[in-house]
Backbone as a printed PyTorch tensor [residue, N CA C, xyz], in Angstrom:
tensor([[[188.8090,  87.3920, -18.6600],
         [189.2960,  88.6300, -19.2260],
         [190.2620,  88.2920, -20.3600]],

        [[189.8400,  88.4340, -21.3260],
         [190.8880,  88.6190, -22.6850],
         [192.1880,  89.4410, -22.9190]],

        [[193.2420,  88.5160, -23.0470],
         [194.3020,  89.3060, -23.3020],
         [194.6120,  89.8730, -24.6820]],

        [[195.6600,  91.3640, -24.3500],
         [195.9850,  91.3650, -26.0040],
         [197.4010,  91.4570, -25.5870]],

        [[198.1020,  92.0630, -26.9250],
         [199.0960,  91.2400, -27.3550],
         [200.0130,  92.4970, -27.9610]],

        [[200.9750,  93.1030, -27.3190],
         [201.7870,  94.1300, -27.8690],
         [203.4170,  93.8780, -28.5640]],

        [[203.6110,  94.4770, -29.0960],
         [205.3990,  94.9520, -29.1270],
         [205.4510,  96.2490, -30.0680]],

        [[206.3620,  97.1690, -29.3310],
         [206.3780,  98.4170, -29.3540],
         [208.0810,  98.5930, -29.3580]],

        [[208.9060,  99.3600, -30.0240],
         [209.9880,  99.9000, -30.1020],
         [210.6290, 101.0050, -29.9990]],

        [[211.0450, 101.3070, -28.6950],
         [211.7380, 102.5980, -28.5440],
         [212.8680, 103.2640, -28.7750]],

        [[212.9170, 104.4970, -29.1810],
         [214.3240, 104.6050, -29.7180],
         [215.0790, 105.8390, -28.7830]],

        [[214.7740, 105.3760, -27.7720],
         [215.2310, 106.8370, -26.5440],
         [215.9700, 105.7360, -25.6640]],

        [[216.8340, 105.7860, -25.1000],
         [217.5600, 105.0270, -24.2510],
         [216.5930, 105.1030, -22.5430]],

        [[217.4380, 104.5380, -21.8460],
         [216.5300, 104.4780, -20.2700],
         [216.6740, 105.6540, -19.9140]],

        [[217.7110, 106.3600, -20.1540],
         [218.0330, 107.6990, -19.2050],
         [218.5450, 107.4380, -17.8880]],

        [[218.9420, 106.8130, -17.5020],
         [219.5310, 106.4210, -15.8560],
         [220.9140, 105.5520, -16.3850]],

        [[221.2940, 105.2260, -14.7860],
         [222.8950, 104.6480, -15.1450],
         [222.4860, 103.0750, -16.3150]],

        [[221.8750, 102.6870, -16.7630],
         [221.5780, 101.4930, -17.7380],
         [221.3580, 102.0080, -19.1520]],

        [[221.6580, 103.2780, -19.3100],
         [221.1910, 103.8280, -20.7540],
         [222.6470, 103.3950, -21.5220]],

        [[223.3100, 102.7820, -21.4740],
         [224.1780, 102.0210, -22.2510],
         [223.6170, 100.8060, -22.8090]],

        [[222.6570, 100.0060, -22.3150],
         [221.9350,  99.0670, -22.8040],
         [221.2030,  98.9980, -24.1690]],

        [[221.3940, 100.6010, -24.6690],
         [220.9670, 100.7730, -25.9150],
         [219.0110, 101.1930, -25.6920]],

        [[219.0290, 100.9280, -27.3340],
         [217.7120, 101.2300, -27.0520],
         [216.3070,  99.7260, -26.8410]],

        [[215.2490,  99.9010, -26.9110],
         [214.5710,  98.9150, -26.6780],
         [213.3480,  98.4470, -26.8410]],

        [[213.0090,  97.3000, -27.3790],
         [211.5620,  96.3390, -27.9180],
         [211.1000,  96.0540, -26.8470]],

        [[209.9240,  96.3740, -26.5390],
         [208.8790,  96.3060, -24.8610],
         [207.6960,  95.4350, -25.9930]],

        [[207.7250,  94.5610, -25.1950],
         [206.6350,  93.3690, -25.2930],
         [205.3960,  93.2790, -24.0320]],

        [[203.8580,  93.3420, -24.9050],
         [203.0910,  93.5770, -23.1460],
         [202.2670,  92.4790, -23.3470]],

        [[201.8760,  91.9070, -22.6040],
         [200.3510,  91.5600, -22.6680],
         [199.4780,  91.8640, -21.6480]],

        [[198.3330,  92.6980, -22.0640],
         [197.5890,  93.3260, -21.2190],
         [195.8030,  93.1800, -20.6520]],

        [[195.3060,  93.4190, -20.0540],
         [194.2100,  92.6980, -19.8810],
         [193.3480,  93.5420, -21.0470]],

        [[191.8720,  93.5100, -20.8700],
         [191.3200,  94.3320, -21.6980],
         [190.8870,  96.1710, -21.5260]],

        [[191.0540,  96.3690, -20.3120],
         [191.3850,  97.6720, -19.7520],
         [192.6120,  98.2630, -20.0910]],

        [[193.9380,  97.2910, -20.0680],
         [195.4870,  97.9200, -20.7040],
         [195.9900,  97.7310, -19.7600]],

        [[195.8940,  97.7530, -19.0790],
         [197.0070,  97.0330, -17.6620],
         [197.5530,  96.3210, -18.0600]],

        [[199.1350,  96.4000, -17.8170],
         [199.8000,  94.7270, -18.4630],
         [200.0990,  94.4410, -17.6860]],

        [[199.5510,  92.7710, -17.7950],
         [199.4860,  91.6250, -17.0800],
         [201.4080,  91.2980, -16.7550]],

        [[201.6970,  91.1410, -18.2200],
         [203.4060,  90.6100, -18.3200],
         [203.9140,  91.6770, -19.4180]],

        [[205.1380,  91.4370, -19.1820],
         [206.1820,  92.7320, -19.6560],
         [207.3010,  91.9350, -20.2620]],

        [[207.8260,  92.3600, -21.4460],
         [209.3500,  91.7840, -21.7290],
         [209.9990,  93.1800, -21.9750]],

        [[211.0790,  93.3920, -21.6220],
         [211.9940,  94.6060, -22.3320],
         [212.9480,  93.8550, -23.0480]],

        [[213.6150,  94.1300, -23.8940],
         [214.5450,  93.1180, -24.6100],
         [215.6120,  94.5930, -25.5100]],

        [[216.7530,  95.0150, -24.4420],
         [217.6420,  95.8180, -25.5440],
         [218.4370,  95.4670, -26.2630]],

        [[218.8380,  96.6600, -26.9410],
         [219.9000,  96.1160, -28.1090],
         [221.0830,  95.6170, -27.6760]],

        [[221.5770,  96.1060, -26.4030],
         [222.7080,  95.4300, -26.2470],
         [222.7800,  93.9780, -25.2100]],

        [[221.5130,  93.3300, -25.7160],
         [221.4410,  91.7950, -25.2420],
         [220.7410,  91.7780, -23.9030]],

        [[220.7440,  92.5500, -22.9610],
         [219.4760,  92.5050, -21.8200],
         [218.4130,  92.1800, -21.6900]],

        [[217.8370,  91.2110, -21.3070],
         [216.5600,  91.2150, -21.3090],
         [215.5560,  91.2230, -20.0330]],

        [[214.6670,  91.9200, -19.7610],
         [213.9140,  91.9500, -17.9580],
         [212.5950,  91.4210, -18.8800]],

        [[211.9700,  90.7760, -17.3580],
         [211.0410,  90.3660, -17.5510],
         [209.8140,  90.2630, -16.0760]],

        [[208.4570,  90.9030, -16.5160],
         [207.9790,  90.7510, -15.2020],
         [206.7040,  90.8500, -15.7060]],

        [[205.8810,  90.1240, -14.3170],
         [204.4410,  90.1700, -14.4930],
         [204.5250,  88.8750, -13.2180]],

        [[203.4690,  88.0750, -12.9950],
         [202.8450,  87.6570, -11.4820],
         [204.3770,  87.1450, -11.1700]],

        [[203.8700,  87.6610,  -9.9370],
         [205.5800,  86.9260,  -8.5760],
         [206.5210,  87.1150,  -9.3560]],

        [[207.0730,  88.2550, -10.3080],
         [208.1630,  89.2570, -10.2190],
         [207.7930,  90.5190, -10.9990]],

        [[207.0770,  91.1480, -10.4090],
         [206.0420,  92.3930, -10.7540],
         [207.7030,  93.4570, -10.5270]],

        [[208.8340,  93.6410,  -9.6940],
         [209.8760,  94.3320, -10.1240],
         [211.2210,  93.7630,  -9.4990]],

        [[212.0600,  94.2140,  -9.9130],
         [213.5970,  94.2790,  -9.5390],
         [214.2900,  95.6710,  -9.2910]],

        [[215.7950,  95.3590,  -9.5470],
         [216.1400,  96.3300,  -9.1230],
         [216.5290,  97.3120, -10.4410]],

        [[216.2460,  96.7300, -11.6640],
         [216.3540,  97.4200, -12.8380],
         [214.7820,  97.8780, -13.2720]],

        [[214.0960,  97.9350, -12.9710],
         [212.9110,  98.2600, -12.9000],
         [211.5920,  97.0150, -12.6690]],

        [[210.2570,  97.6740, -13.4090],
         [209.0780,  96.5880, -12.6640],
         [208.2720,  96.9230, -14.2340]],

        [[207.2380,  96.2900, -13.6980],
         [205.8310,  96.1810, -14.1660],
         [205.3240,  97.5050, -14.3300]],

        [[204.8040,  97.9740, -15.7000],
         [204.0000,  98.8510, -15.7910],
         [203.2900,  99.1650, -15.1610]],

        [[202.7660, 100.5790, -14.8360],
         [202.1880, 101.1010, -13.2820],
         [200.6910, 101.4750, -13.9100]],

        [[200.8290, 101.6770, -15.1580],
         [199.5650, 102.5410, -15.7090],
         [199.0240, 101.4610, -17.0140]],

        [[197.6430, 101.9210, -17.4920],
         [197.2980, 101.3570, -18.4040],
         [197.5680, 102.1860, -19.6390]],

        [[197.6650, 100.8590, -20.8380],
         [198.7240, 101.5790, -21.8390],
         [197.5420, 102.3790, -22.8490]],

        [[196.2280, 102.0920, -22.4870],
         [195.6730, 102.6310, -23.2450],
         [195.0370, 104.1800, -22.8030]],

        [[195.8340, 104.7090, -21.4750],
         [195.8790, 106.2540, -21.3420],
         [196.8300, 106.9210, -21.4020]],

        [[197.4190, 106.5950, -22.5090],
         [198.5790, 107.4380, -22.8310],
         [198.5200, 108.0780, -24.2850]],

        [[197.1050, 107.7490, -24.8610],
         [196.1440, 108.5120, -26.1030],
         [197.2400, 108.0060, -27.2750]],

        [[198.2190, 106.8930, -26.7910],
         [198.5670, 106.0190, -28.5400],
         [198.0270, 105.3560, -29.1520]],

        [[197.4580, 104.7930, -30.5330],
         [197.0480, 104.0640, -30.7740],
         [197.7610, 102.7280, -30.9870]],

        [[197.6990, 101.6170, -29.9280],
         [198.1470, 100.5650, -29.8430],
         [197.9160,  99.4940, -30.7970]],

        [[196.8060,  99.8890, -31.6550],
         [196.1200,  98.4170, -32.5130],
         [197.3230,  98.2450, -33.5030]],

        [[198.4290,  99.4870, -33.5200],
         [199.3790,  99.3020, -34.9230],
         [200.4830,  98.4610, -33.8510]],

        [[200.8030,  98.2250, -32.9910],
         [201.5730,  97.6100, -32.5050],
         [201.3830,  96.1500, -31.7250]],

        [[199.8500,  95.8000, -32.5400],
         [199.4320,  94.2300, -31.5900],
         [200.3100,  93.5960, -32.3340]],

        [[200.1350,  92.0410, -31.6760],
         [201.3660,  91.0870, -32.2130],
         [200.1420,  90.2510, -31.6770]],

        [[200.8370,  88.7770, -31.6940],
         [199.5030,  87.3830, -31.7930],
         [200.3210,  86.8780, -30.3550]],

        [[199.5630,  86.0990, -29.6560],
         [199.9180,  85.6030, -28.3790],
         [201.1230,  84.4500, -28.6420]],

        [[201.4760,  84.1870, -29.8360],
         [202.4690,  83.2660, -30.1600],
         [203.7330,  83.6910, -30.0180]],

        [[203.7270,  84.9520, -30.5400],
         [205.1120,  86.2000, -30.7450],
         [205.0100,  86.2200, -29.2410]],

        [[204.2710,  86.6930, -28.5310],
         [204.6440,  86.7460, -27.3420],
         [205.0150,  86.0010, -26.7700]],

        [[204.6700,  84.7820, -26.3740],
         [205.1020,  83.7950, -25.7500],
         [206.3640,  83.1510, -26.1260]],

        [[206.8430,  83.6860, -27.1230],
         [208.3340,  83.2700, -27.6780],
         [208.7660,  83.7090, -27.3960]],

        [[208.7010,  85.3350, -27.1400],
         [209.3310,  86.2890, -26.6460],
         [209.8120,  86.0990, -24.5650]],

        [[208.8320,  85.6810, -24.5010],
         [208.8930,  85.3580, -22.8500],
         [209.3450,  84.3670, -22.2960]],

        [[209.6160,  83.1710, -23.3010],
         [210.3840,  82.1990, -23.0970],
         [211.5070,  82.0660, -23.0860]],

        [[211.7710,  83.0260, -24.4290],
         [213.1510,  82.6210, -24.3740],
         [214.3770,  82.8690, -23.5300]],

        [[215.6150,  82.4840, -23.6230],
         [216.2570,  82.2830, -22.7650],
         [217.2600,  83.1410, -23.6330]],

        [[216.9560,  84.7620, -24.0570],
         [217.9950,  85.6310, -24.4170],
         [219.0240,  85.1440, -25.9490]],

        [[218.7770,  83.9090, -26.3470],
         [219.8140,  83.5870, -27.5310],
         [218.9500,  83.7640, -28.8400]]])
């Protein structure tokens, strides 16, 4: 199954007690149905979660529940290359 390759930027805060964290760059990679496999959230005010196999959630949230391609956006303006991602998932927040 072929992965693709997202990052998407929101400009609405969480809405719960963490909406001080600012707002936030969601990184996916998803299978070819839209399910994402792995997740980065990365906010503005330096947080970063991360999940997908053996830590699907925490206590600040989880893994996307739905596939991103029924939510009628068009995602192709927000692919990125599996390189961006994997930088993104590595890193260690600096």
């Amino acid at each position: 199954m072929p992965s693709r390759f997202y990052r998407r930027r929101w400009t609405e805060t969480r809405g719960d007690e963490f909406k001080g964290w600012g707002h936030s760059v969601w990184f996916f990679e998803v299978g070819d149905d839209g399910w994402p496999v792995r997740q980065v959230e990365v906010y503005d005010a330096g947080r970063i979660l991360r999940y997908g196999p053996g830590h699907p959630e925490d206590s600040y949230g989880g893994l996307s529940e739905v596939s991103l391609y029924d939510s009628g956006d068009e995602w192709s303006v927000f692919e990125i290359t599996e390189a961006e991602f994997e930088r993104v998932w590595n890193s260690n927040g600096e």
